[in-house]
C-alpha positions, -999 to 999 in steps of 0.1 A, spaced: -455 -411 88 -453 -414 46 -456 -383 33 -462 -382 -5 -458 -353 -31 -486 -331 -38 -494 -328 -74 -477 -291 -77 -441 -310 -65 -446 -337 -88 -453 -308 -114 -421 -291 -103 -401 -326 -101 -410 -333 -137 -402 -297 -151 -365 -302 -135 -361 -334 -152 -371 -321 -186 -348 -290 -178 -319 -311 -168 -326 -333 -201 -331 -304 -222 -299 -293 -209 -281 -325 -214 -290 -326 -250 -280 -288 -258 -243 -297 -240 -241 -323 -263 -251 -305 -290 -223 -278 -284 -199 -304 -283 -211 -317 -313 -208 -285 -326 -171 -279 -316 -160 -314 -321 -166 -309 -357 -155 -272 -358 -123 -285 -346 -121 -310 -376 -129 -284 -402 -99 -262 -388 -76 -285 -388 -85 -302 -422 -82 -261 -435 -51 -260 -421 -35 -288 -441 -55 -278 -471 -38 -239 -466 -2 -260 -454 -9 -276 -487 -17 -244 -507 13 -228 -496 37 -252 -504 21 -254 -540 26 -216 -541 63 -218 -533 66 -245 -559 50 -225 -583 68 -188 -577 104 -211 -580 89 -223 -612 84 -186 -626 114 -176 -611 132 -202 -628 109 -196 -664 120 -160 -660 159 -162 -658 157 -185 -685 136 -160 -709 157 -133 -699 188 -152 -710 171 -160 -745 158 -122 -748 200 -112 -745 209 -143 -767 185 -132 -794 201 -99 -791 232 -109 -796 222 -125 -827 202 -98 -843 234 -72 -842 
């Protein structure tokens, strides 16, 4: 005996589908979605690595531009007595 579906499980059968593709697509979306979330943070993170290293460059610089006003500050003292 064939039994066939009846037009409500063929509704039924065609809603899961477009469920489970609806699905499909939004999990793929979300990994999308973290995928490049993942590349923004770690492209931030040498940008920042980057940034920081500058920074350090940059205080030593100052430092060093500092000493060397102080010592003209006392050497121009020295001259003006």
């Amino acid at each position: 005996m064939t039994k066939t579906m009846t037009e409500m499980e063929k509704q039924l059968l065609s809603a899961l589908e477009s469920l489970q593709t609806s699905y499909e697509q939004q999990q793929q979306a979300w990994q999308d979605s973290y995928s490049s979330l993942q590349h923004m943070f770690e492209a931030t993170s040498q940008a920042l690595t980057h940034s920081d290293q500058v920074c350090q460059h940059l205080s030593s610089q100052v430092d060093s531009l500092r000493g060397q006003v102080e010592s003209l500050s006392r050497n121009v003292s020295r001259l003006m007595r």
